[in-house]
C-alpha positions as CSV (number, residue, x, y, z in Angstrom):
1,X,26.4,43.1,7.5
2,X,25.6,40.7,5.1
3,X,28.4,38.7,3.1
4,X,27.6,38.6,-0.5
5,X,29.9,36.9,-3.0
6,X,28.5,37.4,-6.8
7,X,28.2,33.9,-8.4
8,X,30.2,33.7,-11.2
9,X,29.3,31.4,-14.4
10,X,32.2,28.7,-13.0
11,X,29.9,28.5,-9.9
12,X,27.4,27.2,-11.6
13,X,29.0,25.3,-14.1
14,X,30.6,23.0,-10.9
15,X,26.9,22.8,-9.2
16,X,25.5,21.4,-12.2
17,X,28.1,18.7,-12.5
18,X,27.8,17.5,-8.9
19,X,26.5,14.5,-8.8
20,X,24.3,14.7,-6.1
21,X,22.7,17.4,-8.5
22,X,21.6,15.0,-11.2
23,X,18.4,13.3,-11.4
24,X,18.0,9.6,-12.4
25,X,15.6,8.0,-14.5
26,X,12.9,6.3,-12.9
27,X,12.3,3.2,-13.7
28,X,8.5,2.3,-14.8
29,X,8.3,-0.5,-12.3
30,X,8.4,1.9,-9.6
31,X,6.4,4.5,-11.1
32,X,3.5,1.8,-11.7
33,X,3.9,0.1,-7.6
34,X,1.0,2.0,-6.7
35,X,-1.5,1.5,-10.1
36,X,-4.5,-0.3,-10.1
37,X,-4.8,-0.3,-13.8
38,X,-5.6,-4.2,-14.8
39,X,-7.0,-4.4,-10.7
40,X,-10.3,-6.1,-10.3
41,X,-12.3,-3.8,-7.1
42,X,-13.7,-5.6,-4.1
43,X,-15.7,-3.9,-2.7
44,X,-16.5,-4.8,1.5
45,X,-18.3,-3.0,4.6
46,X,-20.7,-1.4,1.9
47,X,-18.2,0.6,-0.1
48,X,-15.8,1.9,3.2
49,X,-13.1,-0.9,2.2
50,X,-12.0,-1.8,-1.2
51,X,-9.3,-4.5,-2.1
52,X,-7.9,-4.6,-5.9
53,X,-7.0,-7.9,-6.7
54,X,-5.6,-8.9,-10.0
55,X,-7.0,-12.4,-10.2
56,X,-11.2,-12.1,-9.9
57,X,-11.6,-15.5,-9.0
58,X,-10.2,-15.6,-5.6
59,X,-13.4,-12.8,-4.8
60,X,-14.9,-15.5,-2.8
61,X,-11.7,-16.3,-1.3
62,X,-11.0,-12.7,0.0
63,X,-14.4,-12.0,1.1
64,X,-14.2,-15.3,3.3
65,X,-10.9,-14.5,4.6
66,X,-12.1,-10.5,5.1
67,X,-14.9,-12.1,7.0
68,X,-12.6,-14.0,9.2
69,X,-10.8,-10.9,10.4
70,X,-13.8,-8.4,11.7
């Protein structure tokens, strides 16, 4: 047998003031960590890798450096 207890307006009234019930702003920071908006694309191996930078003159740099690793 099943124990039911009917959930009175009180009940919810003390889950909705638990704290562990709220939900906190996020800030825009964290929203944004994985953007590439304002990202220059790098594109290596033809298209299968892509590296956003946001400085375009270190292309060379990366390429070199890319280069270096394979």
């Amino acid at each position: 047998m099943k124990n039911t207890r009917p959930i009175s307006t009180n009940d919810v009234m003390d889950n909705r003031m638990k704290i562990s019930n709220h939900q906190f702003k996020v800030p825009k920071a964290k929203l944004a960590s994985g953007s590439v908006v304002g990202l220059y694309p790098i594109v290596l191996d033809d298209g299968r890798t892509i590296i956003y930078t946001s400085d375009k003159s270190k292309e060379s740099e990366i390429r070199a450096r890319y280069a270096l690793r394979q």
